[in-house]
C-alpha positions in Angstrom: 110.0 91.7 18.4 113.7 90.0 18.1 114.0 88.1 15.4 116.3 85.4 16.2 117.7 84.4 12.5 118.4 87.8 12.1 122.4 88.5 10.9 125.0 88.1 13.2 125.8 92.0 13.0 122.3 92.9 13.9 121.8 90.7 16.8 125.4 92.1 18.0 123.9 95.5 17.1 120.8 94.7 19.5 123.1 92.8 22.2 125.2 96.0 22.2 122.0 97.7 23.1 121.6 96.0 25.7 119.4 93.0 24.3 120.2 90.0 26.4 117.9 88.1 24.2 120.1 89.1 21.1 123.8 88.2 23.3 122.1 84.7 24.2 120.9 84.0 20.1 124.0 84.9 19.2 126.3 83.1 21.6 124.1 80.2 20.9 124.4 80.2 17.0 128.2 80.1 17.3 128.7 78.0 21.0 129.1 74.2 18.5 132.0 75.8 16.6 134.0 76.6 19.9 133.1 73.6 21.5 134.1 71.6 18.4 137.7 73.4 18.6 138.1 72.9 22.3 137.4 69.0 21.5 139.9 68.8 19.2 142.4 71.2 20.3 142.0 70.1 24.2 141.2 66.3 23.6 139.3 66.1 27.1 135.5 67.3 27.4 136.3 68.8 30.9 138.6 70.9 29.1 136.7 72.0 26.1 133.5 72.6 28.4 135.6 75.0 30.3 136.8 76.6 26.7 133.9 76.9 25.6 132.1 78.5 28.9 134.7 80.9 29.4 135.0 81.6 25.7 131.2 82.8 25.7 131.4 84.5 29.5 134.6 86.5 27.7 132.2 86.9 24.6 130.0 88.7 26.7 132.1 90.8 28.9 133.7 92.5 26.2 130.9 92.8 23.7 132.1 96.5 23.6 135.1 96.2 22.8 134.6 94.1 19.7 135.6 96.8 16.8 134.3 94.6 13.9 137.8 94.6 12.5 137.9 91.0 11.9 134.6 88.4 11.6 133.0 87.4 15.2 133.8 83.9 14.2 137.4 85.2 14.3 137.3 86.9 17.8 136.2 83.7 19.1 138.6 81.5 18.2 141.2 84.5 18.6 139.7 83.5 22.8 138.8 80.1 22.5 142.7 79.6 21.3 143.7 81.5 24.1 142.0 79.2 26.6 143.2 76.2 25.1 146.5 77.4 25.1 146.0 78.1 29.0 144.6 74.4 29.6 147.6 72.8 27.8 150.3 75.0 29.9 148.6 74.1 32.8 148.5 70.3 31.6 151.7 70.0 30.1 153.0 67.5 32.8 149.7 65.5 33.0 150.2 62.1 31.3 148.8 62.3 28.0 146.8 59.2 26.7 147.2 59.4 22.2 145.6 57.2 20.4 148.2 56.7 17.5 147.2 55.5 13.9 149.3 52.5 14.9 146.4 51.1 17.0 144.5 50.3 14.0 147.3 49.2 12.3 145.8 45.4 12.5 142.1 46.8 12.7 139.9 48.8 11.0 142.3 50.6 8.8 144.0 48.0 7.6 140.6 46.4 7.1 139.2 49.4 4.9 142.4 48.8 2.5 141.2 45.9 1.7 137.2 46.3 1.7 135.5 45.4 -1.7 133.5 48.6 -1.5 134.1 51.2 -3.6 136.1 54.2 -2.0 132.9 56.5 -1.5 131.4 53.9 0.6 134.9 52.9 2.5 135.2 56.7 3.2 131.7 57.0 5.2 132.5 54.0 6.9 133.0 55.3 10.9 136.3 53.5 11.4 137.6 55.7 8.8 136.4 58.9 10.6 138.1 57.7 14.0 141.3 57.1 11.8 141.1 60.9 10.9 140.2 62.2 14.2 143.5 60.0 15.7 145.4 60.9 12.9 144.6 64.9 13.7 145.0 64.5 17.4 149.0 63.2 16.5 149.8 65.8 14.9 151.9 68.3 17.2 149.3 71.6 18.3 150.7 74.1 15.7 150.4 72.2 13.1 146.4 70.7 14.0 145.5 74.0 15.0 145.9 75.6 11.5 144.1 72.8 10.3 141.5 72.7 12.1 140.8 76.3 11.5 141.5 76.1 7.7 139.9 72.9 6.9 137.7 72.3 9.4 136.0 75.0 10.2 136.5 77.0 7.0 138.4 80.6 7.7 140.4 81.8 5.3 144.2 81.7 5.8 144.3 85.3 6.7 141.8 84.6 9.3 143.8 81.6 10.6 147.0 84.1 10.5 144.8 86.6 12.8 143.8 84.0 15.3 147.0 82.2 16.0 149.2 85.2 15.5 151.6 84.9 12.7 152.1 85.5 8.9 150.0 84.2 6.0 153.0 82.6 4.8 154.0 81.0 8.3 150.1 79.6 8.2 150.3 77.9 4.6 153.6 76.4 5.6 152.4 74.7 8.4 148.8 74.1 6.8 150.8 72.1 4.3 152.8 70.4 6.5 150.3 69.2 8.3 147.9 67.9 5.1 151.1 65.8 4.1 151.3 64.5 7.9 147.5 63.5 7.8 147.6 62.1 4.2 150.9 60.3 5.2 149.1 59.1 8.3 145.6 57.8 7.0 147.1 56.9 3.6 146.8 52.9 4.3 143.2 53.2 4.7 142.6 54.7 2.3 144.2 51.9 -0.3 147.4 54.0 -0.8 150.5 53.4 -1.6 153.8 54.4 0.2 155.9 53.7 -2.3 157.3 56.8 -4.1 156.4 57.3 -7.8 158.1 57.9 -10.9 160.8 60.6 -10.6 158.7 62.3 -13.3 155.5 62.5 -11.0 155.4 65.7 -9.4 154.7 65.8 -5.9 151.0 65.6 -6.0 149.8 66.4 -2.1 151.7 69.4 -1.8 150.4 70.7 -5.3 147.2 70.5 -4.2 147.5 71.7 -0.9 149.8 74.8 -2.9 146.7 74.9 -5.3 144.0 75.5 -2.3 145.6 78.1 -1.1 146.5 79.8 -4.3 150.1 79.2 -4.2 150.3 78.1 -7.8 150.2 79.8 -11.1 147.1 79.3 -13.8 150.1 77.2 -16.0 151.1 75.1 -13.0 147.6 74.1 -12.7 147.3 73.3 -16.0 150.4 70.8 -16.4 149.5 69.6 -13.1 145.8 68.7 -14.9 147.6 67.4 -17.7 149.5 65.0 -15.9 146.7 63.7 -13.5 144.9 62.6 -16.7 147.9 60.6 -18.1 148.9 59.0 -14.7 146.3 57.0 -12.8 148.5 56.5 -9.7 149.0 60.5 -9.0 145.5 61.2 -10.3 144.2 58.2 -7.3 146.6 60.2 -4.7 144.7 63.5 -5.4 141.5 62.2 -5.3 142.1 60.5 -1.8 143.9 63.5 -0.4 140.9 65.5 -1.9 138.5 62.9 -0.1 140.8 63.3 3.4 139.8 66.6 3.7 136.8 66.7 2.5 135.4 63.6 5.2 138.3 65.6 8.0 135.4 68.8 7.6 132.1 66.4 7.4 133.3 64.6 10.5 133.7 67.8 12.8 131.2 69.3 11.8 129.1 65.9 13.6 130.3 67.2 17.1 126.9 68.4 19.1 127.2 70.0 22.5 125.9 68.2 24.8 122.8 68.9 26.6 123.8 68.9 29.9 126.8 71.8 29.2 124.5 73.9 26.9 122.4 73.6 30.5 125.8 75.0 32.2 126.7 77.2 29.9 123.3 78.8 29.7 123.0 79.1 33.5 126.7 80.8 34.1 126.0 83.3 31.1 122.4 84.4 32.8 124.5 84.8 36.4 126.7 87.3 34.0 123.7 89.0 32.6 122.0 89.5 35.9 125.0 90.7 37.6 125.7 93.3 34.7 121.6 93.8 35.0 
């Protein structure tokens, strides 16, 4: 009897076998992760249902071809990326609608600045998480795409590298570039200052996005410690950043599938399976 929270290698090992029980458990486990990318990477959920469907359909195609060189997680955003890409070529002329962070300029933002809660209870606030998810939708696609992979949904940089198709290196650059842009961006609600520090303050978002990806040495760590301990207004610009990214990965991971394209998805993947059968 298939047991269904089984490892993903042994329900590929069963699916490979020709276990459409196995394909559908496992294509099921992983189908909120693509959807959650499409979302974000698409921004329309036309466009991500079509992502994800034939992300999963592709999935299932090529199960054999699937090496196990990299993770499954991997190989599907390797082709969830791919269709993306596809929808914004196709797209590229449509007129775009962005919410910029300047709509809640005199709103909710600007109201969390200046909330007498405490900054735990400001973060988990929902205005705060619409202020992320407009902030990450305004940053240009090679730059939220890294970030979303990195710091949303959790590969390694490597594995970001794999799936968009460049260095390591190119991948921290723009990982960094884009947690300065989203710091930069959602910085007001958060109580922050935009005023440059001290010229003796290092620059403390960058460190830490250097230090998260290992791009700093065990001294630099340690002055950068030092320093955080002796200067509230860089040690308050870490935590926030820290906080960023931390409510940036609690808020996608709150992006269910809906019902009704689970339903779809379901029923195109059995039409596969039964014309395969």
């Amino acid at each position: 009897m298939l047991d269904l929270e089984q490892s993903d290698e042994r329900l590929l090992a069963a699916a490979r076998a020709g276990d459409a029980r196995a394909l559908e458990a496992l294509l099921e486990r992983h189908q909120a992760q693509v959807y959650r990318f499409g979302m974000k990477m698409c921004r329309d959920p036309e466009d991500a249902k079509d992502v994800l469907q034939e992300t999963l359909l592709a999935v299932a195609r090529g199960l054999h071809d699937f090496r196990g060189c990299s993770s499954l997680s991997t190989w599907l955003y390797t082709i969830a990326r791919s269709h993306c890409l596809k929808k914004r070529r196709r797209s590229k002329f449509a007129p775009e609608v962005e919410r910029s962070l300047g709509t809640y300029a005199s709103g909710s933002v600007a109201q969390l600045a200046s909330s007498d809660e405490g900054p735990d209870e400001v973060l988990s606030n929902q205005e705060i998480e619409q202020a992320l998810a407009a902030a990450v939708a305004d940053l240009d696609p090679i730059y939220r795409e890294v970030l979303l992979l990195r710091d949303v949904e959790g590969l390694t940089a490597p594995e970001v590298a794999e799936v968009v198709g460049i260095s390591v290196p190119a991948v921290k650059s723009r990982l960094h570039r884009a947690r300065l842009a989203l710091r930069e961006r959602v910085g007001p609600g958060l109580g922050l200052s935009d005023e440059p520090g001290p010229s003796a303050c290092p620059d403390v978002p960058l460190m830490f996005s250097r230090h998260l990806e290992d791009e700093i040495s065990a001294r630099q760590c340690a002055d950068m410690e030092r320093h955080l301990e002796g200067c509230p207004r860089c040690r308050g610009t870490c935590d926030a950043l820290k906080r960023t990214l931390a409510v940036c990965r609690t808020a996608g991971a709150k992006t269910p599938v809906p019902a009704e394209i689970q339903r779809s998805v379901r029923t195109a993947l059995q039409a596969l399976l039964a014309e395969k059968g």
